[in-house]
Structures are given as structure tokens and as C-alpha cells.
PATORZA-327771 format. One record per residue (C-alpha): residue number from 0; residue in three letters; chain; x, y, z. Coordinates in nm, 2 decimals, decimal comma, padded with zeros to 4 digits. Example, Ala and Ser with C-alpha at 12.3 -4.5 7.8 and 13.67 -1.06 7.14 Angstrom:
+-----+--------+--------+--------+--------+--------+
: num : residu : chaine :     c1 :     c2 :     c3 :
+-----+--------+--------+--------+--------+--------+
:   0 :    ALA :      A :  01,23 : -00,45 :  00,78 :
:   1 :    SER :      A :  01,37 : -00,11 :  00,71 :
+-----+--------+--------+--------+--------+--------+
This chain:
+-----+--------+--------+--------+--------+--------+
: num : residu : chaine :     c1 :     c2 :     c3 :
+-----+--------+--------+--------+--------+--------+
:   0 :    UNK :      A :  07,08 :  12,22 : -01,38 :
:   1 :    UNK :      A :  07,20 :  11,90 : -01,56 :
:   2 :    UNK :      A :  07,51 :  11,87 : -01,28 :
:   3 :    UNK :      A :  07,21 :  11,90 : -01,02 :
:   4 :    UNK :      A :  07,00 :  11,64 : -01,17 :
:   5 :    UNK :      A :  07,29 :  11,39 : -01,20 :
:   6 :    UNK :      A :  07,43 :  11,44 : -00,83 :
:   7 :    UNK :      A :  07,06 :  11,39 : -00,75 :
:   8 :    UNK :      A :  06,99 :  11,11 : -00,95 :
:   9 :    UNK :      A :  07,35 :  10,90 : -00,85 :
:  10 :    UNK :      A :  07,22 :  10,97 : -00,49 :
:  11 :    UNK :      A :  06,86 :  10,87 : -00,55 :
:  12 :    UNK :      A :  07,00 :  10,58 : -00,71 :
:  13 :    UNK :      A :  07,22 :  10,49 : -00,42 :
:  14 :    UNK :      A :  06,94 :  10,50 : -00,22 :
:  15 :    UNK :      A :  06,67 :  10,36 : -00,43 :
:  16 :    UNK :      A :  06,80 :  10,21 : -00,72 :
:  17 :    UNK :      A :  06,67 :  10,30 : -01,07 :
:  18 :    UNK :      A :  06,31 :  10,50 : -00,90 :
:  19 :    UNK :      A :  06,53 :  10,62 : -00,67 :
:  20 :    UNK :      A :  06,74 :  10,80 : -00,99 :
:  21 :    UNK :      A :  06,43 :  10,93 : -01,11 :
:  22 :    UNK :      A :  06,29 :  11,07 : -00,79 :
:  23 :    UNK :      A :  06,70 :  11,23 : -00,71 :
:  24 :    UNK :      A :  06,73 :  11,40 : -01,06 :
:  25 :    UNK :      A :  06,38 :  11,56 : -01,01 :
:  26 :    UNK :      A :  06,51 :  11,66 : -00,69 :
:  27 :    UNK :      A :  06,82 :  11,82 : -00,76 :
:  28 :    UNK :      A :  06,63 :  11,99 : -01,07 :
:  29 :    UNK :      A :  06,38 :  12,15 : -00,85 :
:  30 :    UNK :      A :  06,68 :  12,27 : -00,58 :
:  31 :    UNK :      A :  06,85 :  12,37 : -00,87 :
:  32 :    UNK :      A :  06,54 :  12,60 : -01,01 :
:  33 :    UNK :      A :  06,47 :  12,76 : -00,66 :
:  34 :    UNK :      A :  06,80 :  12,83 : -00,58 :
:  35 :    UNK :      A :  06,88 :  12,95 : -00,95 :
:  36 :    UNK :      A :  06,56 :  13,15 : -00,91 :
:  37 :    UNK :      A :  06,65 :  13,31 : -00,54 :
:  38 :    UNK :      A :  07,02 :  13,39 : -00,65 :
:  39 :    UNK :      A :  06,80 :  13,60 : -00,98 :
:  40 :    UNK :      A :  06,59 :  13,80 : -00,69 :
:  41 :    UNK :      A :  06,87 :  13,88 : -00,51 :
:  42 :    UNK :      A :  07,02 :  14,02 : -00,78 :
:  43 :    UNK :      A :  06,79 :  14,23 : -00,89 :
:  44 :    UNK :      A :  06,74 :  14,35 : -00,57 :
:  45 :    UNK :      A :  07,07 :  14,45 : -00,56 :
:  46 :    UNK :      A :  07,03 :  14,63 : -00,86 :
:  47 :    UNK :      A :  06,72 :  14,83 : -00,82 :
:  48 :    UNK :      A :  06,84 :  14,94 : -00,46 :
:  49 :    UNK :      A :  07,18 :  15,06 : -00,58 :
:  50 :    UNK :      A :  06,98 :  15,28 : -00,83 :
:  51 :    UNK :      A :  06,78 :  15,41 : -00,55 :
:  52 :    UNK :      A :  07,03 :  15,47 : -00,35 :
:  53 :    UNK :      A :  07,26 :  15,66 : -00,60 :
:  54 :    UNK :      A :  06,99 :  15,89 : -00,70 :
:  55 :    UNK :      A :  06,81 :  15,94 : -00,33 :
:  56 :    UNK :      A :  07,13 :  16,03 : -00,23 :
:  57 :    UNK :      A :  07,23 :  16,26 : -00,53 :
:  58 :    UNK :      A :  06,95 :  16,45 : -00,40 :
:  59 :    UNK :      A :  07,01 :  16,52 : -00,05 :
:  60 :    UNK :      A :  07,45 :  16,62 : -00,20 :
:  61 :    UNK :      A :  07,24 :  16,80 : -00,44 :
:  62 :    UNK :      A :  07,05 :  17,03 : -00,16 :
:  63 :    UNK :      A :  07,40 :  17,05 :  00,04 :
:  64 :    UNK :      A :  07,46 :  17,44 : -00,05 :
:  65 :    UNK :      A :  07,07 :  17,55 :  00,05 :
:  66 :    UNK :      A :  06,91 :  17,51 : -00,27 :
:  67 :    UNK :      A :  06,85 :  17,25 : -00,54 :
:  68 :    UNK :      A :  06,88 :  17,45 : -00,87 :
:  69 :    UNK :      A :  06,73 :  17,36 : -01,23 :
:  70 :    UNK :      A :  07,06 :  17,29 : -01,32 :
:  71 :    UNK :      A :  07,16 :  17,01 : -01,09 :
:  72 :    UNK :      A :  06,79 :  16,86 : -01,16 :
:  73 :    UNK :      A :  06,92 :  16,83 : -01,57 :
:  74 :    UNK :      A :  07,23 :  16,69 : -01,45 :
:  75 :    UNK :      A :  07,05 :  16,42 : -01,29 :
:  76 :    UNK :      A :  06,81 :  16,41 : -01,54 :
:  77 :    UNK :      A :  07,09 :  16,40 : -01,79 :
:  78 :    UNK :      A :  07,25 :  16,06 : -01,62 :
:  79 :    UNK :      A :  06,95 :  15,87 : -01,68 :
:  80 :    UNK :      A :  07,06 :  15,92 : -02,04 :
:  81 :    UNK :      A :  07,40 :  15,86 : -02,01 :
:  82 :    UNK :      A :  07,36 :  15,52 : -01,79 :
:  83 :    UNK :      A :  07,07 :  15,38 : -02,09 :
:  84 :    UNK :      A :  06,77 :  15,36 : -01,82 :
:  85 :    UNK :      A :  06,45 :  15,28 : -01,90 :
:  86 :    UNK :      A :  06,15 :  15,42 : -01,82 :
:  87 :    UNK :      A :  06,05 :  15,19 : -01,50 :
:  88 :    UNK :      A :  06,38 :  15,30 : -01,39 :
:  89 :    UNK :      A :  06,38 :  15,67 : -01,44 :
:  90 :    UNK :      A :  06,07 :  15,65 : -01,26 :
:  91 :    UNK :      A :  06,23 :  15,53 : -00,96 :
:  92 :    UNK :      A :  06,53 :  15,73 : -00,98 :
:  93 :    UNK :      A :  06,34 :  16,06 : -00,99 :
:  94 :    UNK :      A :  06,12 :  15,94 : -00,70 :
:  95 :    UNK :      A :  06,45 :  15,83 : -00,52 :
:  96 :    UNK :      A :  06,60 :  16,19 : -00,59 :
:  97 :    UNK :      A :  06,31 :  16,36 : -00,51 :
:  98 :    UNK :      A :  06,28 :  16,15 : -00,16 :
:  99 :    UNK :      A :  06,71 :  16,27 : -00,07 :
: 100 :    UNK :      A :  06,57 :  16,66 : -00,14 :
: 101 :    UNK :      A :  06,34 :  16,61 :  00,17 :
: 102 :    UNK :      A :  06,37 :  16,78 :  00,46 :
: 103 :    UNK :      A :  06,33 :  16,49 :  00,68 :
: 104 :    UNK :      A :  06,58 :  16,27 :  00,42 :
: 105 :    UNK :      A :  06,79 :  16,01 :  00,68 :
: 106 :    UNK :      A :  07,10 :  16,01 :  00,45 :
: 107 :    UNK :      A :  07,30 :  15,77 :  00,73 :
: 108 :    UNK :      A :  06,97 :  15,48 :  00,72 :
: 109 :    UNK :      A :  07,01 :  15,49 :  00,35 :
: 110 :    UNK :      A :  07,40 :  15,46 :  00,31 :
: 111 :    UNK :      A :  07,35 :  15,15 :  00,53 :
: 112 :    UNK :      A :  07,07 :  15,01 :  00,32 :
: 113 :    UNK :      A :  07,29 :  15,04 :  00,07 :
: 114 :    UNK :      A :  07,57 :  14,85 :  00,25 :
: 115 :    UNK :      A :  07,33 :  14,59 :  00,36 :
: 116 :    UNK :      A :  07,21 :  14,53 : -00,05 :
: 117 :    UNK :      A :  07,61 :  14,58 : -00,16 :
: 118 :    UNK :      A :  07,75 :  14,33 :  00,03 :
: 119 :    UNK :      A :  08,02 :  14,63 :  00,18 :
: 120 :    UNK :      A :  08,21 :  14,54 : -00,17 :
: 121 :    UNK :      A :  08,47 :  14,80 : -00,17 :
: 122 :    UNK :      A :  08,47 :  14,88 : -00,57 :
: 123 :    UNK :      A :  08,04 :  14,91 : -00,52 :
: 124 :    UNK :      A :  08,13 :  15,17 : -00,29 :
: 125 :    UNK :      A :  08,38 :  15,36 : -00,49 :
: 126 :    UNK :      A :  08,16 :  15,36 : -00,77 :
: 127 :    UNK :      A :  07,86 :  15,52 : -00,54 :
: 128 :    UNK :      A :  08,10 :  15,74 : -00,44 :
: 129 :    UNK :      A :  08,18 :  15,81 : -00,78 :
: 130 :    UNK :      A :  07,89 :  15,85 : -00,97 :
: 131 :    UNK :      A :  07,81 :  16,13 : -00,67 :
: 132 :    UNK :      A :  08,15 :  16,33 : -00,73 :
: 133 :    UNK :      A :  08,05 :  16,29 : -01,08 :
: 134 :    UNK :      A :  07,75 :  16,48 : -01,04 :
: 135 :    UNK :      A :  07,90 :  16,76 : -00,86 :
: 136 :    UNK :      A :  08,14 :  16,78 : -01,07 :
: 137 :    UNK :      A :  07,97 :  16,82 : -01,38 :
: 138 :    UNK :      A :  07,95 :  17,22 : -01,38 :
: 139 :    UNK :      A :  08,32 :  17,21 : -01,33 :
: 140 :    UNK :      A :  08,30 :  17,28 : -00,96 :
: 141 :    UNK :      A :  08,26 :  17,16 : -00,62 :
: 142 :    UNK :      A :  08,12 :  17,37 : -00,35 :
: 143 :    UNK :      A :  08,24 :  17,38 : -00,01 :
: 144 :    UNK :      A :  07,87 :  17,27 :  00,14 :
: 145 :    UNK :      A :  07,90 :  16,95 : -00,10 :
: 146 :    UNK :      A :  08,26 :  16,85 : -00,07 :
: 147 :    UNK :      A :  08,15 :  16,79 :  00,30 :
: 148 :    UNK :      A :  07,89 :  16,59 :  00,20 :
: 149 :    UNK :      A :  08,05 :  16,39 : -00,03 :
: 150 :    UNK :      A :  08,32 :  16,36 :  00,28 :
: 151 :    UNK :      A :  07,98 :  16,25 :  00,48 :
: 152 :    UNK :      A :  07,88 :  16,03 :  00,27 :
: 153 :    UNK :      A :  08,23 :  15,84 :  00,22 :
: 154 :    UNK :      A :  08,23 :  15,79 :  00,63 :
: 155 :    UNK :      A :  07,87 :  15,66 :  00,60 :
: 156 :    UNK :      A :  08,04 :  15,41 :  00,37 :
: 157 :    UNK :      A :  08,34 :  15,33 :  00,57 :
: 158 :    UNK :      A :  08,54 :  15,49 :  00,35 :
: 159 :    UNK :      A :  08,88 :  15,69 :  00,40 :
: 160 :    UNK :      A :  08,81 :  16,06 :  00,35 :
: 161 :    UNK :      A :  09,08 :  16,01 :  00,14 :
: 162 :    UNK :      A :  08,88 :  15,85 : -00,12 :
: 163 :    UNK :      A :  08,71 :  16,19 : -00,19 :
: 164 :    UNK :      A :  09,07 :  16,37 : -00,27 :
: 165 :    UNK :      A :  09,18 :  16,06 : -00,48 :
: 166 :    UNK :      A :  08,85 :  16,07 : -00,67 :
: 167 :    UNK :      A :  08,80 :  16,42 : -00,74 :
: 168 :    UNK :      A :  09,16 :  16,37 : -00,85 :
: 169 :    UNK :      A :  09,08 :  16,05 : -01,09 :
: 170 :    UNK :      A :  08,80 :  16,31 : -01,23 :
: 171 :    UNK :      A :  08,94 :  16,61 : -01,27 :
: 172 :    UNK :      A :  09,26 :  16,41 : -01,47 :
: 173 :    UNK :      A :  09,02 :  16,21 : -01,68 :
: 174 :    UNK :      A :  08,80 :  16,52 : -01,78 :
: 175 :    UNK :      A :  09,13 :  16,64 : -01,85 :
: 176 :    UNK :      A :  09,29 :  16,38 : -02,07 :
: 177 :    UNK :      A :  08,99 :  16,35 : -02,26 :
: 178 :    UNK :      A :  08,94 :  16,72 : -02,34 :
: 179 :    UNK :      A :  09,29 :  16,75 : -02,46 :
: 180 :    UNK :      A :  09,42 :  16,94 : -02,15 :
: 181 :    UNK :      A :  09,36 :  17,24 : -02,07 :
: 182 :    UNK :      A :  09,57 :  17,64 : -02,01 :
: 183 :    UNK :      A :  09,47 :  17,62 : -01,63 :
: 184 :    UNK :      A :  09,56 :  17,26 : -01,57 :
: 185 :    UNK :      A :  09,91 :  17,22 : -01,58 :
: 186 :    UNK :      A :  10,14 :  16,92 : -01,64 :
: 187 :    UNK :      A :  10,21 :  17,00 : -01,25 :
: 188 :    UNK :      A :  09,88 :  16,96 : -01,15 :
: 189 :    UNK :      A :  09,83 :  16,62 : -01,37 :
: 190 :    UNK :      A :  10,12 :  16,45 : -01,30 :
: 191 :    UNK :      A :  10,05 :  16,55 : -00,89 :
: 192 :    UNK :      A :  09,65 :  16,45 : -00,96 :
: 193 :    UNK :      A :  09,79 :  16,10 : -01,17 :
: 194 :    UNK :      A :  09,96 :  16,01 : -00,80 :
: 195 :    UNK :      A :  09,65 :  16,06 : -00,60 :
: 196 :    UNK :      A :  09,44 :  15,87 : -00,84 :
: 197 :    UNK :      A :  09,62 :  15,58 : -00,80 :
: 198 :    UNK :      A :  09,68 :  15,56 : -00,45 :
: 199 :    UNK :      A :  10,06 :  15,64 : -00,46 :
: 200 :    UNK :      A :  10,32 :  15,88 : -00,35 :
: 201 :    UNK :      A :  10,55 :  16,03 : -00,62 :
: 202 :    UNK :      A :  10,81 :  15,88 : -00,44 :
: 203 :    UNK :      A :  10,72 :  15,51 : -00,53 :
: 204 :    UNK :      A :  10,90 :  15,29 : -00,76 :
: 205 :    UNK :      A :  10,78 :  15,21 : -01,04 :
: 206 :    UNK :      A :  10,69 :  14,82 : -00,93 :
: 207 :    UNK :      A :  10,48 :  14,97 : -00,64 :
: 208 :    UNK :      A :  10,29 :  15,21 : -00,90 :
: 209 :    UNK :      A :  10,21 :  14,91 : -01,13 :
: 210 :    UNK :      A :  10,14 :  14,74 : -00,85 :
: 211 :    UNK :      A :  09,88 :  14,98 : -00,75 :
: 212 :    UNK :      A :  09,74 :  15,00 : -01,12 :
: 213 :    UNK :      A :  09,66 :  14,68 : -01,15 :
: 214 :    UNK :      A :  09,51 :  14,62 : -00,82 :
: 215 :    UNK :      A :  09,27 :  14,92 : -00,93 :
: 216 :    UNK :      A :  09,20 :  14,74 : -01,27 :
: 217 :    UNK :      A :  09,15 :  14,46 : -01,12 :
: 218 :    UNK :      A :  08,88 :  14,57 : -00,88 :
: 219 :    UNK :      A :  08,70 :  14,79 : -01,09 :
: 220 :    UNK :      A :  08,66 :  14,59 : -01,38 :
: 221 :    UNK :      A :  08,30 :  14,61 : -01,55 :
: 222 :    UNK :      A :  08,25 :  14,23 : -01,61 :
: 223 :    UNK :      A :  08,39 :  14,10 : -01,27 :
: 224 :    UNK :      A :  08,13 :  14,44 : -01,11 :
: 225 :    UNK :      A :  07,83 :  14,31 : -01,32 :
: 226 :    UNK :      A :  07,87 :  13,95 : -01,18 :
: 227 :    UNK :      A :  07,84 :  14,09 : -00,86 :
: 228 :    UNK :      A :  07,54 :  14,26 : -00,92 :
: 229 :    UNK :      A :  07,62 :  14,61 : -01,06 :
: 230 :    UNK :      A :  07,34 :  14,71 : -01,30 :
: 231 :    UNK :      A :  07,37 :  14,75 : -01,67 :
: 232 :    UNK :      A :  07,26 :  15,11 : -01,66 :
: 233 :    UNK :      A :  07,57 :  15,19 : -01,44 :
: 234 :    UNK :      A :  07,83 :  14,97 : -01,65 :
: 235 :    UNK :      A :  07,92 :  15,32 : -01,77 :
: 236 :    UNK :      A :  08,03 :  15,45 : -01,48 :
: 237 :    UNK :      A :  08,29 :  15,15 : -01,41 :
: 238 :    UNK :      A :  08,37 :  15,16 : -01,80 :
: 239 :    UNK :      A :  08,50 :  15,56 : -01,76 :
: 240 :    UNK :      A :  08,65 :  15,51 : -01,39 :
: 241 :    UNK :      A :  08,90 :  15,19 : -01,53 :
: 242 :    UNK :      A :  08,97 :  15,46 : -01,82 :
: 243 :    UNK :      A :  09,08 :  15,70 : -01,56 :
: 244 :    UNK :      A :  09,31 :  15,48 : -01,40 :
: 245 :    UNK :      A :  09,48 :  15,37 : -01,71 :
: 246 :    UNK :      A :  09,46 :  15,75 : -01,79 :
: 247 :    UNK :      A :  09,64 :  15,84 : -01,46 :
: 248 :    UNK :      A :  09,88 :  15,54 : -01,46 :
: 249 :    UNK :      A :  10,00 :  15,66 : -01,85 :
: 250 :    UNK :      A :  10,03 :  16,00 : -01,68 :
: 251 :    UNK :      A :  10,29 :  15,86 : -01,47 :
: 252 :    UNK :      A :  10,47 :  15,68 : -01,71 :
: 253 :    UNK :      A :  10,48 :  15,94 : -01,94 :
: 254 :    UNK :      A :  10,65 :  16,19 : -01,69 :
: 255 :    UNK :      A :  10,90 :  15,89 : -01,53 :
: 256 :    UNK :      A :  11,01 :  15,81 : -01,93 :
: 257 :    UNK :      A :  11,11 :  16,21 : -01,98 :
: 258 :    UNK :      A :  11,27 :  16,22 : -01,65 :
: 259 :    UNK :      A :  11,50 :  15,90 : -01,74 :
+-----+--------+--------+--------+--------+--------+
């Protein structure tokens, strides 16, 4: 505000002399509150509809295979824990998920609302997309009926349908890595779901793969998404798919060093 009140005031004063100083500074302080104040609203407008979208949305992927079960309904319920939300904004979520089970649910008008409110940012989209594989994903499988919804869903976003493979890839190698590995996942499988992740073919050098790594970091960082508007309650979600790539990308590494 003070750099406002002094442009205002050295352009008052050109005009005015010393009253004019007084009347630019108090100017430029009022722009400088209602613009301050209008970049605020947008952002939380941004925020509020990304949670409503997320979870309207979850609801309708939810419904994909017939039926919304008790269990997917704790697995939303579950994410309002995991993403810290308080109780105005469960509220909303659970009316927004409640609103994507309907019958009469127009998932393409709400991926473009959400379009409209993201600014098409292509890491905001990713990270819808994400936090909806995530959901799917979280009894360890995907059904048929929902992997083409989520393949839905990523054209309503403009997305490749690539970006479903690559993420269910970036998931299935991160729940992976964490857990320790597993007998039915095999270095095979991980090293093949590392390359996907990232973007990359096995067959890329190992400048292109960095390349690639970074460019991901880069994108999905969680400070650069909240100044863009990503809400805190979702910071988690950025926070564990950044993990992922680093997860995938040491993948890599690991398997390029033993075959050296």
C-alpha cells in the first residue's frame, strides 16, 4: 500500500502541489485497498469452488459402477480429515458430493465451472484429476465403470487420456514406495510404472528424464499452487503427488545406476 500511496501522492503533487500529494496518496491507498480486497475474493472464490467441484464430482465417479456404497461414502468422508477441513467446509463438500450422486448431475457444466474458477492451470487440473484417482484408488482398485469416468472427466478437462494411465501409475508406485513394496508388484512393474509417471519412455537419456523431473517439480510445487489459489485443505494432495515424482524419478535412477 505504501508503493501506492507514494506513486499517488508524486502524481497528486505533480498536479497539485503539496494538497495535491495529500489527495494522490489517499488515492492510491483507496485503489490499493479495493483492488487488494477484489484480488482476496477472487481467491477465495477460487478456493471454495475447487472444493465443490472436487467433491460434486467425486460423487457422480463415485456412482459410475451403479451404486454408491458405504464404503466410498467413508472414503470421502475420510478426505475431509486427511485435507484438515473445517466444518463450513465439510458442509459444502458433503452437499457438493451429495449434488454429483444425482441423477440429473451435469458432470460436463461443472468440469467447465471449474475451468472457468481455475484459470485452465494445467497443475489445478492434474491435481483434480488426482485427488479423484485417489479416491478410487483407495480400496486398491479401479473399476472398469470408473476408469471411464475418470477418462471422462480428464477430456472434460482438456486433458490427454494419457494423464489417467500416468497417474494411476504415479499412485500405484507411490502407495508402493511407501508401503515398502509389495510380492505382487514387481521391480518390473515399478521401474515400467516410474517411466509413465514421469512422462517418459525408457528409452530416454538420462538429461531428458531430469528434464522431465524437474519440469513436474516445478509445476506441482505446493507454495507456487497456493499462490495461485489452491486451498490449504488440498496442500496435501500437491505435498504427496511432488513425493511421487521424486519417488518415480529415484525409481529410475536407482535401476539406470545397477544397469551401469
Amino acid at each position: 500500500m505504501l508503493f501506492a500511496m507514494i506513486i499517488g501522492g508524486l502524481i497528486g503533487y505533480g498536479l497539485g502541489r503539496f494538497p495535491g500529494l495529500l489527495i494522490g496518496a489517499a488515492v492510491g491507498a483507496f485503489l490499493f485497498r479495493q483492488l487488494r480486497k477484489r484480488l482476496l475474493g477472487k481467491l477465495q472464490d477460487i478456493q471454495s469452488g475447487f472444493i465443490e467441484s472436487v467433491f460434486a464430482v467425486m460423487g457422480c465417479l463415485c456412482k459410475a459402477d451403479g451404486v454408491v456404497t458405504r464404503d466410498e461414502i467413508q472414503v470421502a468422508e475420510a478426505m475431509f480429515v486427511r485435507f484438515r477441513m473445517n466444518e463450513q467446509q465439510k458442509a459444502a463438500a458433503r452437499n457438493a458430493f451429495n449434488r454429483g450422486k444425482a441423477a440429473d448431475f451435469d458432470l460436463e457444466a461443472e468440469l467447465n465451472r471449474f475451468l472457468a474458477l481455475s484459470g485452465r492451470q494445467p497443475a489445478f487440473l492434474q491435481i483434480f484429476l488426482h485427488a479423484q484417482m485417489s479416491a478410487v484408488l483407495a480400496d486398491g482398485a479401479v473399476h472398469p465403470a470408473e476408469h471411464e469416468m475418470l477418462i471422462r472427466i480428464a477430456r472434460g478437462l482438456g486433458l490427454p487420456e494419457g494423464q489417467v494411465d500416468q497417474l494411476e501409475a504415479m499412485l500405484r508406485g507411490g502407495h508402493a514406495g511407501r508401503a515398502g513394496g509389495g510380492a505382487q508388484y514387481t521391480s518390473a512393474q515399478q521401474l515400467d510404472d516410474a517411466y509413465k509417471a514421469l512422462g517418459v519412455s525408457p528409452t530416454a537419456s538420462d538429461d531428458e528424464i531430469k528434464k522431465a523431473y524437474r519440469k513436474l517439480m516445478s509445476e506441482n510445487h505446493p507454495d507456487k499452487l497456493a499462490g495461485k489459489g489452491l486451498p490449504e485443505s488440498m496442500r496435501e494432495i500437491a505435498e504427496e503427488r511432488t513425493g511421487e515424482i521424486s519417488h518415480a524419478y529415484d525409481v529410475i535412477k536407482a535401476a539406470r545406476k545397477q544397469q551401469a
